[in-house]
C-alpha positions as CSV (number, residue, x, y, z in Angstrom):
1,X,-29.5,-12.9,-64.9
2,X,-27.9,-16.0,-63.7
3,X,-28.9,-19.0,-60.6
4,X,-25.7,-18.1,-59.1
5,X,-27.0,-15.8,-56.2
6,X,-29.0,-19.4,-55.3
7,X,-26.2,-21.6,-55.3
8,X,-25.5,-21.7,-51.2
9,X,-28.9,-21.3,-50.7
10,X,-31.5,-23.4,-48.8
11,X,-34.6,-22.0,-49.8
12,X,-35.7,-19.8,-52.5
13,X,-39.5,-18.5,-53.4
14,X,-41.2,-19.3,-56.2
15,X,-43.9,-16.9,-57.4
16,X,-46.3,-18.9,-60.3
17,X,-49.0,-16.9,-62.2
18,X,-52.9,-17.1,-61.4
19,X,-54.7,-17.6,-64.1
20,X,-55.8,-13.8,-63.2
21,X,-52.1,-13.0,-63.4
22,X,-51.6,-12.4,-59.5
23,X,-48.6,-13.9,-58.5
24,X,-49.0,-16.7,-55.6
25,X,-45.1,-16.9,-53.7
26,X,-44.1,-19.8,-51.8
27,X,-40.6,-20.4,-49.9
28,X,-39.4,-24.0,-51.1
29,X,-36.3,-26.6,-50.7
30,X,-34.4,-26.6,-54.1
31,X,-31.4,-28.3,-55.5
32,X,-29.5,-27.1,-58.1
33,X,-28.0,-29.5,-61.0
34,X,-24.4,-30.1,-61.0
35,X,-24.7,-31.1,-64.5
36,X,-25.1,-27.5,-65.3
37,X,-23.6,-24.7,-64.5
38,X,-25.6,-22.1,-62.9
39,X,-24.2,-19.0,-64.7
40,X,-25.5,-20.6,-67.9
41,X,-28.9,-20.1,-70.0
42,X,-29.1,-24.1,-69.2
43,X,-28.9,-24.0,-65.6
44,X,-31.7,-26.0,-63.9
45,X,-32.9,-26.0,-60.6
46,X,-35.4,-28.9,-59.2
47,X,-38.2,-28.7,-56.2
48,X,-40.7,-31.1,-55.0
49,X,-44.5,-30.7,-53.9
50,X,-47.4,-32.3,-53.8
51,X,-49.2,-33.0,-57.5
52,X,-52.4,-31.9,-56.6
53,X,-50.8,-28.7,-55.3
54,X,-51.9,-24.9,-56.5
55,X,-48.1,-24.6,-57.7
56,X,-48.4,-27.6,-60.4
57,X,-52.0,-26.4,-61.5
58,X,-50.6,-23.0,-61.7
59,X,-47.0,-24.1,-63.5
60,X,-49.3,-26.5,-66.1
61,X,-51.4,-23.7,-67.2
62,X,-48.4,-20.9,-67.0
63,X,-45.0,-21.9,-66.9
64,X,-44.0,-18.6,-66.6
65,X,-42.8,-18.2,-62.7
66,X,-39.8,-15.6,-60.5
67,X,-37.8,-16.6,-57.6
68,X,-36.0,-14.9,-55.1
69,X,-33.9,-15.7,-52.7
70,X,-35.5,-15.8,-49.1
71,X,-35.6,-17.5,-45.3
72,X,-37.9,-20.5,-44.4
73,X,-40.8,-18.0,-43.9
74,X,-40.6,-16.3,-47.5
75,X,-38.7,-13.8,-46.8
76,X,-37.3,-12.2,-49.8
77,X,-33.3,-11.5,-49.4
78,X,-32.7,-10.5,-52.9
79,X,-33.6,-9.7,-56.3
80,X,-36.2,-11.4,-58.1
81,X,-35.2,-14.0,-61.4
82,X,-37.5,-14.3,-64.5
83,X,-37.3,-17.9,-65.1
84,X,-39.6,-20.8,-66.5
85,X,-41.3,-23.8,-64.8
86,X,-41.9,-26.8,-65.9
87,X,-43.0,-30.6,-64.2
88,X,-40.3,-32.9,-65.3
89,X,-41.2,-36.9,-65.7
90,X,-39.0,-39.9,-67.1
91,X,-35.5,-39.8,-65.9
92,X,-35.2,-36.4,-64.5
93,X,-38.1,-37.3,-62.0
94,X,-35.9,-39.5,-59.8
95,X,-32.7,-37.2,-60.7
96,X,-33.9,-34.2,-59.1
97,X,-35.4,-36.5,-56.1
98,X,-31.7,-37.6,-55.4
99,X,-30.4,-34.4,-55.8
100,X,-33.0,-32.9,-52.9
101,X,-32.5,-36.3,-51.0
102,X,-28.7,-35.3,-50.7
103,X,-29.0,-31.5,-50.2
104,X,-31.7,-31.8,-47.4
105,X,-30.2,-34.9,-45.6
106,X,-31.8,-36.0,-43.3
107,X,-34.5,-33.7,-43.0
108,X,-36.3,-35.0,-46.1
109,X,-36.0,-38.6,-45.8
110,X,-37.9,-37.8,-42.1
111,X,-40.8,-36.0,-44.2
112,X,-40.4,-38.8,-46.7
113,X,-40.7,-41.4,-44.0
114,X,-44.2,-39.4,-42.4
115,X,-45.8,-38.9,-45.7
116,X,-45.8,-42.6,-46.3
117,X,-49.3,-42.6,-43.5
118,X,-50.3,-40.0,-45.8
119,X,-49.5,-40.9,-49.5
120,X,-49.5,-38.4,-52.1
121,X,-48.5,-38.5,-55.9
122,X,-45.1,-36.1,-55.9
123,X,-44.2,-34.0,-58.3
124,X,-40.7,-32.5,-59.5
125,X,-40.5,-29.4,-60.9
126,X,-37.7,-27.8,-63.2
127,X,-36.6,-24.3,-63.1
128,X,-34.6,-22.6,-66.1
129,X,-33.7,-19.1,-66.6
130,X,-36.6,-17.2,-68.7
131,X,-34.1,-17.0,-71.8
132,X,-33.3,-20.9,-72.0
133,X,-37.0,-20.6,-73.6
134,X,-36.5,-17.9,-75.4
């Protein structure tokens, strides 16, 4: 299945993998990137969180993850996506920070601008459909 049921979306939950297996959802902010189209086995979506967050300990030990998409509260509106997760660093780091930046304007430059009095290494994370790893 394709990201294109996501593409006019503003939230979307992620489900990572305990180590026990028992998935742990969370709505998030995501961006898609215009660089790939979303019907594609290359299609990539970005999100952000904190680096000492359960998501990125989960994501490094399993990248295995689902998402759905859903309202600010978790919600689920529609049908669940196998995809994989991974945290992205070098170039793609700032790409998919610009790409949220421009999506959630202004809202996330204000959360930006508050986390500063409470500073946090970020991370980025990279979604791809399950059989772009395949």
């Amino acid at each position: 299945m394709s990201f294109e049921p996501f593409a006019t979306l503003k939230y979307l939950s992620l489900e990572t993998l305990r180590k026990s297996g028992v998935g742990v959802r969370t709505p998030i902010w995501f961006a898609v990137d215009p660089a790939r189209s979303l019907g594609s086995g290359d299609a990539r979506l970005f999100v952000y969180t904190e680096a000492d967050s359960g998501k990125v300990k989960r994501i490094r030990n399993n990248g295995r993850v689902r998402i759905a998409p859903c309202d600010m509260r978790g919600k689920i509106s529609g049908d669940w996506v196998d995809a994989r997760a991974e945290i992205v660093a070098g170039s793609d780091f700032p790409y998919g920070m610009r790409l949220l930046n421009k999506k959630y304007f202004p809202w996330k430059q204000l959360l930006d601008f508050f986390a500063k009095f409470r500073p946090h290494e970020r991370a980025v994370i990279a979604i791809m459909p399950a059989k772009a790893w395949k």
